[in-house]
C-alpha positions in Angstrom: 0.0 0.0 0.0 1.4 3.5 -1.1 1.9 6.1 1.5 0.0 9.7 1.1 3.7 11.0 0.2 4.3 8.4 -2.7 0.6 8.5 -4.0 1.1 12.4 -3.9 4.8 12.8 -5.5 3.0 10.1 -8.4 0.9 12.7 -9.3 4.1 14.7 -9.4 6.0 12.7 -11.7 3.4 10.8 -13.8 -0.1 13.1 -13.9 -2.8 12.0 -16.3 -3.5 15.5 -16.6 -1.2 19.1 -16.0 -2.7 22.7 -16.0 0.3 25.7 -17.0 -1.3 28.8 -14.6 0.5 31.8 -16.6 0.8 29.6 -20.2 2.2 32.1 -22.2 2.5 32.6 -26.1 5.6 35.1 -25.8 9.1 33.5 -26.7 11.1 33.2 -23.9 8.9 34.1 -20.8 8.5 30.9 -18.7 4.9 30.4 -19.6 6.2 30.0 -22.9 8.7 27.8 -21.6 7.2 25.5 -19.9 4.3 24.7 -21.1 6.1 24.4 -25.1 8.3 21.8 -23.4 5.0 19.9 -21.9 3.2 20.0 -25.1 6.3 18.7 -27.3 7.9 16.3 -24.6 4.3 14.0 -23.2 2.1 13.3 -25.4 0.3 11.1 -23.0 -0.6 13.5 -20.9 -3.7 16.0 -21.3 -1.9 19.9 -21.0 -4.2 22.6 -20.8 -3.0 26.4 -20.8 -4.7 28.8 -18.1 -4.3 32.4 -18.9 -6.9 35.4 -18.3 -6.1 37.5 -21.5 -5.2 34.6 -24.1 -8.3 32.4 -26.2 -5.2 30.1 -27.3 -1.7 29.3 -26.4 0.0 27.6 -28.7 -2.6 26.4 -30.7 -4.0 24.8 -27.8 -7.5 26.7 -26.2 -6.8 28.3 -23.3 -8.9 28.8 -20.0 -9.5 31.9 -18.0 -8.8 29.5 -14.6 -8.4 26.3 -13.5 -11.8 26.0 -12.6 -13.2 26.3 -16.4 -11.2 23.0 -17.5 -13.5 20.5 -17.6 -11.3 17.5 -17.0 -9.3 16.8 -14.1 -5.8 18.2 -13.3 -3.8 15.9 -11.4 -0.6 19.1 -11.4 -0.3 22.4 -12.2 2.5 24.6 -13.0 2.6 28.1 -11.5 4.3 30.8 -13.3 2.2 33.9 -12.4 3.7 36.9 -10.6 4.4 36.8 -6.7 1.1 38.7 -5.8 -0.9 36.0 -7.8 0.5 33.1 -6.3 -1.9 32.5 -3.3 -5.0 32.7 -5.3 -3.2 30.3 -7.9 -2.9 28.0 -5.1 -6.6 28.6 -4.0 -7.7 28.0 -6.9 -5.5 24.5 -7.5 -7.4 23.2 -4.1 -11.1 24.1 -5.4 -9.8 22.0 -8.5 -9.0 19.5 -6.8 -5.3 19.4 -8.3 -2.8 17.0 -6.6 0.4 18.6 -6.9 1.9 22.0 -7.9 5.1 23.4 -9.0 5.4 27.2 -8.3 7.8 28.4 -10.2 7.6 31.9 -9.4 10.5 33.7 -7.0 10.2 36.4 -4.7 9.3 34.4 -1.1 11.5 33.8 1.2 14.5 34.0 0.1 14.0 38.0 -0.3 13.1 37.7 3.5 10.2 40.1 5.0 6.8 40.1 3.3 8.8 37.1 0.5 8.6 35.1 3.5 5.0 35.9 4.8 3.7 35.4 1.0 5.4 32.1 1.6 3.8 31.1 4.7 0.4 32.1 3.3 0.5 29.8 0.2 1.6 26.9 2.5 -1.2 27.3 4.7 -3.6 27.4 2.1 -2.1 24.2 0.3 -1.8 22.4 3.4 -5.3 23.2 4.6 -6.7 21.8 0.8 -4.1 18.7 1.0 -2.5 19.7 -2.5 1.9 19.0 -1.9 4.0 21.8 -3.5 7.0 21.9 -5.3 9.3 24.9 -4.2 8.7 28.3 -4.8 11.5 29.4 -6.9 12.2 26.8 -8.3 12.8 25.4 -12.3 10.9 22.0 -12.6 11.3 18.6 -12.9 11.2 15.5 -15.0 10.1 12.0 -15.5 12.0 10.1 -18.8 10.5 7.3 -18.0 6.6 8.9 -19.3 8.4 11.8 -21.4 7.3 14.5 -18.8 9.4 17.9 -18.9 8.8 21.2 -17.1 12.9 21.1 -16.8 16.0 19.9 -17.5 18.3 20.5 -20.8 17.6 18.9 -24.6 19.0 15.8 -24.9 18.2 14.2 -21.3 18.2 10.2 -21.8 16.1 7.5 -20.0 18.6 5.7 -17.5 19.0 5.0 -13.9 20.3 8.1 -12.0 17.8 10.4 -9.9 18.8 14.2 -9.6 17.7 16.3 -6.6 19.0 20.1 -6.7 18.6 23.0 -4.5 19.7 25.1 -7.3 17.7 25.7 -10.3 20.0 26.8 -12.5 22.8 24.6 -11.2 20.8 21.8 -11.4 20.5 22.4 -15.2 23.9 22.7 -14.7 24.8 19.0 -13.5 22.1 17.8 -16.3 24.3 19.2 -19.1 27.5 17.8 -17.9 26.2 15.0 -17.1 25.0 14.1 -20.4 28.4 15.5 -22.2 29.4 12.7 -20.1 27.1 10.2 -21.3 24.6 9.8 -18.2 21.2 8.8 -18.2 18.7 10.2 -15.9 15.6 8.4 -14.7 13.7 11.3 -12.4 15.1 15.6 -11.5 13.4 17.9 -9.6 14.4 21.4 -8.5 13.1 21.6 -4.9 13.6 25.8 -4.8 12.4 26.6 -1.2 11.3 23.5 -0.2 7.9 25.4 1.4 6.3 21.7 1.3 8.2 19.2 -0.4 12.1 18.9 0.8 14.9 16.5 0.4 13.7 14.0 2.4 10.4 13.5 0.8 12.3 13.1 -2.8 14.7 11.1 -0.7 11.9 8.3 0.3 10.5 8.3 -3.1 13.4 7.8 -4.8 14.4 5.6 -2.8 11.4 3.1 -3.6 11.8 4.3 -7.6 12.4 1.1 -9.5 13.6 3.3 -12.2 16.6 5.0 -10.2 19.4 3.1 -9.0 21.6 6.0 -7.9 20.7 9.0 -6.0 22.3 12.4 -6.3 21.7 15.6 -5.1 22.9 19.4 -5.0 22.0 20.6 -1.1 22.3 23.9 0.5 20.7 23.1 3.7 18.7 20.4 5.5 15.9 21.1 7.5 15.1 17.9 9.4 18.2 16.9 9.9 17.1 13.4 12.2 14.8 12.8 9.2 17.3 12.9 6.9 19.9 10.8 8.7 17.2 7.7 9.0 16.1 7.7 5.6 19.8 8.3 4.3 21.3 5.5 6.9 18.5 3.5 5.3 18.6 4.0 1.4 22.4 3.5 1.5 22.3 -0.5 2.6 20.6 -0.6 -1.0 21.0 2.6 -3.0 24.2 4.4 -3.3 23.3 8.4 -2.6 26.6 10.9 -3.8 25.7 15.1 -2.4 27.1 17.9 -3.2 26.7 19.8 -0.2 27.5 23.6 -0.3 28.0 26.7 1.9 31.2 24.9 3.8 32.2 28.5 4.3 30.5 31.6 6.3 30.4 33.8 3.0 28.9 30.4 1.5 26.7 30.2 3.7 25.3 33.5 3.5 25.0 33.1 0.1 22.5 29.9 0.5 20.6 31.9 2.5 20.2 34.8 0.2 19.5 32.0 -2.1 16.9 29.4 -1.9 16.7 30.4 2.4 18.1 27.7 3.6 20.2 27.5 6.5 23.7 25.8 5.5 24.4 24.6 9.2 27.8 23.4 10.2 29.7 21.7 8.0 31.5 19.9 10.8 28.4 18.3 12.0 27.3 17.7 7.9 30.4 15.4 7.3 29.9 13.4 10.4 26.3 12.4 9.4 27.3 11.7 5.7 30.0 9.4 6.8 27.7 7.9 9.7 24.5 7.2 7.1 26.7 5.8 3.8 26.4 9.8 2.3 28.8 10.2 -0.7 29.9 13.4 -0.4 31.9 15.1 -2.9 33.3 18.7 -3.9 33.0 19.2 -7.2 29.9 18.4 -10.1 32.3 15.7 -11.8 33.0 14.4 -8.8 29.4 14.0 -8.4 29.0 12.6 -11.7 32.1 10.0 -11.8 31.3 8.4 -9.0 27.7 8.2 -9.8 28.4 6.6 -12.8 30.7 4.1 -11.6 28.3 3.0 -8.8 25.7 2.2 -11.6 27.3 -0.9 -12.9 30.8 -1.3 -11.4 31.1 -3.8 -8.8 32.6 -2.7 -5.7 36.1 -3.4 -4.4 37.2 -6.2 -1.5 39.5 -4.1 -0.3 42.2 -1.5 -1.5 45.1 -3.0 -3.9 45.1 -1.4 -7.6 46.4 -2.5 -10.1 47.6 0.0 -13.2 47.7 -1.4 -16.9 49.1 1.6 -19.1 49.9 2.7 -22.9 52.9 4.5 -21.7 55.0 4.7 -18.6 54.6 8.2 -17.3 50.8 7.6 -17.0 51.7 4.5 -14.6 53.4 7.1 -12.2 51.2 9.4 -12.8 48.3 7.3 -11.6 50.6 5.4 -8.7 50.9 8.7 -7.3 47.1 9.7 -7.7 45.8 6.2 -6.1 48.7 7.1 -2.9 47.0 10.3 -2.8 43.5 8.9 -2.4 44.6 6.3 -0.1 44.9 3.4 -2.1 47.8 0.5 -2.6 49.7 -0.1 -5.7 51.2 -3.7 -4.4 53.7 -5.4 -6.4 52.8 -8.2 -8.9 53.3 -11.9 -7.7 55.3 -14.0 -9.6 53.0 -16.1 -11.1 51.0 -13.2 -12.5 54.3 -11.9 -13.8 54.8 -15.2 -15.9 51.2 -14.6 -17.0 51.3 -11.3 -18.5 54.8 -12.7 -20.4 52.3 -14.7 -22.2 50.8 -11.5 -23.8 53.6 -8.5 -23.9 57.1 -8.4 -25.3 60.3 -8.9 -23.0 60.7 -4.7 -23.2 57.4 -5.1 -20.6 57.6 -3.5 -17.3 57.5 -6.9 -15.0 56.4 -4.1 -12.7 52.4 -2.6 -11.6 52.2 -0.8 -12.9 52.0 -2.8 -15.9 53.6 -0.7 -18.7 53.0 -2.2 -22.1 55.7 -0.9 -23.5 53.8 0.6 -26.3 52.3 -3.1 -27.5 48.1 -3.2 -28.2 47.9 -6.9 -29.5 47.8 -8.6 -25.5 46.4 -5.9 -23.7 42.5 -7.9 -23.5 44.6 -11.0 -22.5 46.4 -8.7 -19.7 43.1 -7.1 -18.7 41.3 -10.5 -18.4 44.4 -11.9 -16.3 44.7 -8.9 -14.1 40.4 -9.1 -13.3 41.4 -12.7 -12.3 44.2 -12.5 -10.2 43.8 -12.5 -6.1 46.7 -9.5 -6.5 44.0 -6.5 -7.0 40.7 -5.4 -5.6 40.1 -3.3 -8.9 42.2 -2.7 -12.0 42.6 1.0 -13.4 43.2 1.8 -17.2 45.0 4.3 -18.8 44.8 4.0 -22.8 44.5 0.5 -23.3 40.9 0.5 -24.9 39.3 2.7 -27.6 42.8 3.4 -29.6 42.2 6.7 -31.3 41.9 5.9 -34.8 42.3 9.8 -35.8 45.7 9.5 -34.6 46.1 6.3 -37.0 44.4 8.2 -39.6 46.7 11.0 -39.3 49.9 9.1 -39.7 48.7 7.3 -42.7 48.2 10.5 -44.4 51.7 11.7 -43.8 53.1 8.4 -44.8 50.9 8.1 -47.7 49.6 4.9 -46.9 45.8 3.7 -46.8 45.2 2.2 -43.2 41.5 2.0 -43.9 41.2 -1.2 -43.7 43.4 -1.9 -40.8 41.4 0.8 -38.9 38.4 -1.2 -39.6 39.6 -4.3 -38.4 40.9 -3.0 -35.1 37.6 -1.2 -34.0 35.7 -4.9 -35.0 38.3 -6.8 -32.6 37.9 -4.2 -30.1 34.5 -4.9 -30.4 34.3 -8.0 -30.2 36.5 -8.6 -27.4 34.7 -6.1 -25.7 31.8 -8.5 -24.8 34.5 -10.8 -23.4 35.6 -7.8 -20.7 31.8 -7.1 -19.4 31.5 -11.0 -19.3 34.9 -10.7 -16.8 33.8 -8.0 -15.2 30.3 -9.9 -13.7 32.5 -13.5 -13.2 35.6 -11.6 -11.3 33.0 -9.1 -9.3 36.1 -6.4 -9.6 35.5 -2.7 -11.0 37.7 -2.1 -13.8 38.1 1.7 -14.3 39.3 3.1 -17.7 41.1 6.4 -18.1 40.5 7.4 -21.7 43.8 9.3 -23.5 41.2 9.3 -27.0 40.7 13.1 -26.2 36.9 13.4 -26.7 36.0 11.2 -29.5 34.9 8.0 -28.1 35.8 5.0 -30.1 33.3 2.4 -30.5 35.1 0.0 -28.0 34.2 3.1 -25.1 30.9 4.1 -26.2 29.6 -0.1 -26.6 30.8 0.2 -22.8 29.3 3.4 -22.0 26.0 1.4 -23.5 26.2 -1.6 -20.7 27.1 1.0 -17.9 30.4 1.4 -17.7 32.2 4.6 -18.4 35.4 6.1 -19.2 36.8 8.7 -17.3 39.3 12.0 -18.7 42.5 11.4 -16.3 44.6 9.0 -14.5 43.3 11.2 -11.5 39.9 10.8 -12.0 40.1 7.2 -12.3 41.9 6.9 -9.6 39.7 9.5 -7.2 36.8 6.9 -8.5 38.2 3.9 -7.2 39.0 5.7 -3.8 35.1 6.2 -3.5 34.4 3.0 -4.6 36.4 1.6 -1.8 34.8 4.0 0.8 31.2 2.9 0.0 32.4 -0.3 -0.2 34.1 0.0 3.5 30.6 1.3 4.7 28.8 -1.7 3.4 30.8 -4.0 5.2 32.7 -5.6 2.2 36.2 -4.6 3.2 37.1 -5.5 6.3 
């Protein structure tokens, strides 16, 4: 049985029906916005304009108020100036609407009568059992029924969920993530959490059979207990990676001027991520990396890493970054040494990291021996899949030579062996975490990995830094002990 919260936030993220109070025809103004991305993005949805002074948005008739539709609306949209925003609201209860998303700014973040407008539209939603959505705020979506009052072009279907704070830099962390290649299942921009906060998009994510990774831009928690049993909860089965702001006093003005949230101490915010499983990271591609990772990579037994490299300066390089972040770069055993002189010329490192000594043809044979052996928890790349055939195609031309054809048959054995690596991957139960030197042209080897859930990453650094979370979470769950 679904509680009140779930049944409501489903009429968030899958209505039947969605009213646009303050549909607009006017390029650019968010009544335009917003209701242009409804009408093009969810077809199965009913979308009705509401607007005083318009007989059509769009093409679509439009209604004087809410209470002129003659269907049901299961959500509305607010976008109406701040003086119009109670009556709005009023007027979603007599309908009988479910959920609303106000839009419009000016509560209380700007403090004084902002924040008395504020408590005035929650007491009349709370009194007519409708659940809001901010104010100031920018939307949400659902890919998994085409629903968009947010979020960039582009967005794909996939398994992470997106809570943020921040409008704007919510859009933000949408549009890097999918230069990265994620996949999002649900977003929503929570503004000034009047009604709605964290936590609630907390619990329902957490029961969202569409979203198996959780992350979220936060400026300040309001129940703090609440959030600490519901995160302590989620993380046993869901991994959840924050981005938690306003570390510093000016910061933490600044959230206040912001969304009015108070940004508490930071002190105390690191104790309860680490206590409840909390990812918490610095920087977006942090969030992003690691988010990624945790969608299909398995997670470490314990800390040893071993390095398989195109060259050796990125083998130092990324022995020093996996130091840094804690890790151990043991030495290989002798029997794995033996192995890997199977597959790479004498000139070979004998070393981890394993340097290749500039050799492709016995790199999947070392990859595949190195997921095996009882030497490594998890096995970090740098260059040894998705060769960059521009770089191939480049020296052809300035021998003169046509390497077409040899181009063609090195993408179809990466490829193929390819499949081999996933099927590894599952048996072995390691991560194996690639560091891309292709620049930003992904080969087909990368991007028929990116396709099963596993990602490449821009630096020895970041591949590293990834593995170091990795064994965090993994130290939380109680795999390493």
């Amino acid at each position: 049985m679904k509680s009140d919260l779930a049944e409501s936030l489903q009429y968030l993220f899958c209505p039947g029906s969605v009213a646009v109070v303050g549909a607009s025809s006017t390029f650019g103004k968010w009544g335009f916005n917003i209701f242009n991305r409804l009408t093009s993005s969810h077809p199965k949805a009913k979308i009705y304009p509401v607007n005083r002074s318009a007989d059509t948005i769009l093409g679509h008739k439009a209604y004087p108020d809410l209470l002129e539709i003659p269907d049901q609306v299961d959500m509305a949209v607010i976008v109406v100036p701040t003086d119009s925003v109670p009556a709005a609201v009023q007027e979603c209860v007599d309908k009988g609407v479910k959920a609303a998303i106000i839009v419009t700014a000016g509560f209380r973040e700007t403090g004084g009568e902002g924040s008395q407008l504020e408590s005035e539209v929650l007491k009349i939603a709370r009194k007519g059992g409708i659940r809001i959505v901010g104010p100031n705020c920018m939307g949400h979506f659902n890919t998994a029924v085409d629903l968009f009052t947010a979020g960039p072009v582009g967005i794909r279907r996939g398994p992470l969920a997106l809570i943020s704070q921040s409008g704007n830099f919510g859009e933000y962390i949408l549009e890097r993530g999918t230069e990265k290649g994620a996949a999002f299942s649900k977003y929503v921009s929570s503004g000034n959490e009047a009604d709605l906060t964290v936590e609630d998009y907390l619990e329902f994510f957490a029961e969202d059979e569409e979203t198996k990774v959780i992350c979220a831009y936060i400026e300040g928690i309001k129940d703090g207990r609440r959030f600490f049993k519901l995160a302590r909860q989620i993380t046993k089965k869901k991994p959840f990676v924050v981005m938690k702001v306003g570390r510093t006093a000016e910061a933490a003005r600044a959230v206040l001027s912001h969304t009015g949230s108070l940004a508490g101490s930071d002190a105390v915010h690191d104790a309860i991520f680490r206590q409840c499983g909390v990812i918490r990271v610095e920087e977006v591609d942090e969030l992003l990396d690691i988010a990624l990772a945790l969608i299909r990579q398995p997670l470490p037994r314990g800390k040893k890493v071993g390095i398989l490299t195109a060259g050796g300066g990125f083998g130092v390089v990324a022995t020093d970054a996996c130091r840094r972040y804690g890790l151990e770069v043991p030495a290989l055993s002798e029997e794995t040494v033996q192995t890997l002189d199977k597959y790479l010329p004498p000139r070979w490192s004998h070393s981890n990291p394993v340097d290749m000594a500039g050799t492709f043809e016995g790199n999947f044979g070392c990859i595949g021996n190195l997921l095996k052996t009882d030497d490594f928890d998890a096995i970090l790349l740098i260059g040894s899949i998705g060769f960059p055939i521009e770089r191939l195609d480049y020296a052809a031309t300035m021998a003169e030579i046509d390497t077409g054809e040899y181009a063609k048959k090195l993408m179809e054995e990466e490829l193929r062996l390819v499949d081999g690596l996933i099927e590894r991957i599952d048996r072995h139960q390691k991560p194996l975490i690639i560091s891309s030197i292709a620049g930003v042209n992904k080969s087909p080897a990368l991007a028929k990995l990116e396709d099963n859930g596993l990602y490449a990453y821009r630096t020895p650094e970041d591949g590293a830094k990834v593995i170091s979370y990795l064994v965090r979470y993994s130290e939380y769950r109680g795999l390493i002990k």
